[in-house]
N, C-alpha and C positions, 0 to 999 in steps of 0.2 A: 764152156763159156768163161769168159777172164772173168778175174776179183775184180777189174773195175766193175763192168757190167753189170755186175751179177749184185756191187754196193749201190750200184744206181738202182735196181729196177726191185730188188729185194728188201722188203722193208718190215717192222713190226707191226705186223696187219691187223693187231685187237683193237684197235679203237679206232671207232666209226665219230666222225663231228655232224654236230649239230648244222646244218647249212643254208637254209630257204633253198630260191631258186637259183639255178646255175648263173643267167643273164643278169645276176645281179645289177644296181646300177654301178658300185664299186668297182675297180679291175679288181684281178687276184693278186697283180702286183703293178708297181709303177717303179721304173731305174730312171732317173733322170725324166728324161722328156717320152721315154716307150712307156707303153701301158702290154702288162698280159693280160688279156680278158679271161673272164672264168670259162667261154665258151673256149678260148683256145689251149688252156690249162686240162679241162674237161677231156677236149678230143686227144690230147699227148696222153693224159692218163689212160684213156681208152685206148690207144695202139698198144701201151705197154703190158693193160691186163688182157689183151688178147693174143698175146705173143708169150706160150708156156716155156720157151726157152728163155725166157725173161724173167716171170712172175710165174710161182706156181700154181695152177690152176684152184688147187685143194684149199691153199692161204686165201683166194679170193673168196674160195666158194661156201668160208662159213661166214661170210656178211650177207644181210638182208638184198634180199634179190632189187634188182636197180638202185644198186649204193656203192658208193668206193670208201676202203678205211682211208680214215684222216691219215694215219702215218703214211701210206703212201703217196698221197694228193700233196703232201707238206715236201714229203723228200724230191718229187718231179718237180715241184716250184722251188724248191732251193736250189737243185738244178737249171733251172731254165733262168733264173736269176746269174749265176754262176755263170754261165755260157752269154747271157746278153752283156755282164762287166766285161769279159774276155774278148767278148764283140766288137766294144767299144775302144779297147783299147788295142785292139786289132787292127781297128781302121785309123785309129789315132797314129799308129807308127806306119801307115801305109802299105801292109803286108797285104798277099793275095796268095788263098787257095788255087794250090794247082793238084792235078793228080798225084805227084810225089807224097807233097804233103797229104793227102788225102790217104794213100796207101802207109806211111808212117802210123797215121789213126788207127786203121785197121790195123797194124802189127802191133801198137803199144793195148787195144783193146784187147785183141782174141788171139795175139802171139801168132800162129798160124792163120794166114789171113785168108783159108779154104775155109776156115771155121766160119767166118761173116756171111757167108748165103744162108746158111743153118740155122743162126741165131736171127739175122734177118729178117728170115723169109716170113714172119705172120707180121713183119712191118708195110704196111702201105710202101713203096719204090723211093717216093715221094719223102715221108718220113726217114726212112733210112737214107739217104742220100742228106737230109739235112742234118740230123742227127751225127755224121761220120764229119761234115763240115765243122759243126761246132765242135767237136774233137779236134780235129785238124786247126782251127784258132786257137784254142788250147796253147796247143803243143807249140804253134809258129810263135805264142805270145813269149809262151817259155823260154826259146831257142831264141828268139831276140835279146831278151835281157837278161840270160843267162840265169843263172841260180841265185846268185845272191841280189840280183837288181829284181829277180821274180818277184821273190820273198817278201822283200820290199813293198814294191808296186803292192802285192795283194795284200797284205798289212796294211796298208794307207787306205787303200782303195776300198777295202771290204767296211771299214772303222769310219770312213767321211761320205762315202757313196749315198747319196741322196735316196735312200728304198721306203718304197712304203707299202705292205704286206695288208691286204685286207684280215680284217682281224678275225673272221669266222678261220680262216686256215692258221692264224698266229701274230708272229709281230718282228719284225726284223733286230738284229741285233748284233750292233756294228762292234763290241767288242769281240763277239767269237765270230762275225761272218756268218750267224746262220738263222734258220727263220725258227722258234722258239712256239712251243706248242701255247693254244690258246689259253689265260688265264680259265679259273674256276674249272669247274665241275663237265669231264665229260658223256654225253649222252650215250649209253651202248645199243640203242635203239634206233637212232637216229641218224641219218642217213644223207650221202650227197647223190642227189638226182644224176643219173646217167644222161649224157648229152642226147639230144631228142633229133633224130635224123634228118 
């Protein structure tokens, strides 16, 4: 599996947050005018800790049975923030995902792109097809504005971007671009409900 991947889905798994319920009324986050609900934060985090080519099983399985650690729940939302700016700016320059771009994803993730069924395969078809998309926005957003207009754009973009992180997972933070663990003290007891089928 690539170093990307493996920075996405790989995380310091010791601390569990404090949470209520999933359906909170708050989203988990808001970028402009989208909202991530915790139900759909919940179910991404769930594909990734059921995919041991992703997360390793042993890291999950010293937190309290139907709980996910905070640092993970934090790092899939910094992600999915990540990928809906790239979205937007995506569609702002009027680019479209094709299979090329789509197979570039796969080679920049797993270099060998035999390797993508393997690492895949405990992802729903569904999720892995989207997840290789927003790669591919990514990379097309990149390839558009070259390197140093990139650099730029995410500078601006990460520092003015309208985010608002519910605060049980953190708190958005437009100097570094990244969601920032909750203030005060956290619970090593306490636990985020697994999504309810």
């Amino acid at each position: 599996m690539s170093r990307r991947l493996l920075a996405i889905a790989v995380a310091a798994l010791a601390l569990v947050a404090s949470a209520g319920c999933a359906d909170d009324v708050s989203p988990a986050a808001r970028i402009g005018d989208v909202k991530i609900t915790n139900d759909e934060l919940l179910d991404e985090v769930a594909q990734w800790v059921a995919n041991p080519s992703a997360v390793d099983p042993a890291t999950v399985a010293s937190t309290t049975p139907g709980s996910y650690p905070l640092e993970l729940v934090r790092q899939l939302l910094q992600q999915r923030v990540d990928f809906e700016l790239h979205r937007q700016e995506f569609e702002l320059l009027g680019l479209e995902v094709d299979d090329d771009l789509r197979q570039e994803a796969i080679s920049v993730l797993f270099g060998d792109p035999a390797a993508a069924d393997a690492a895949f395969a405990a992802f729903t078809e569904e999720f892995a097809a989207s997840f290789v998309d927003d790669v591919a926005r990514q990379i097309a957003v990149q390839n558009e504005l070259g390197e140093e207009g990139y650099t730029a754009w995410r500078a601006e973009t990460y520092s003015e971007a309208d985010i608002e992180v519910n605060p049980r997972y953190g708190s958005w933070d437009g100097t570094t671009g990244q969601i920032v663990p909750p203030s005060g003290p956290v619970q090593p007891t306490t636990t985020f409900p697994l999504p309810t089928p």
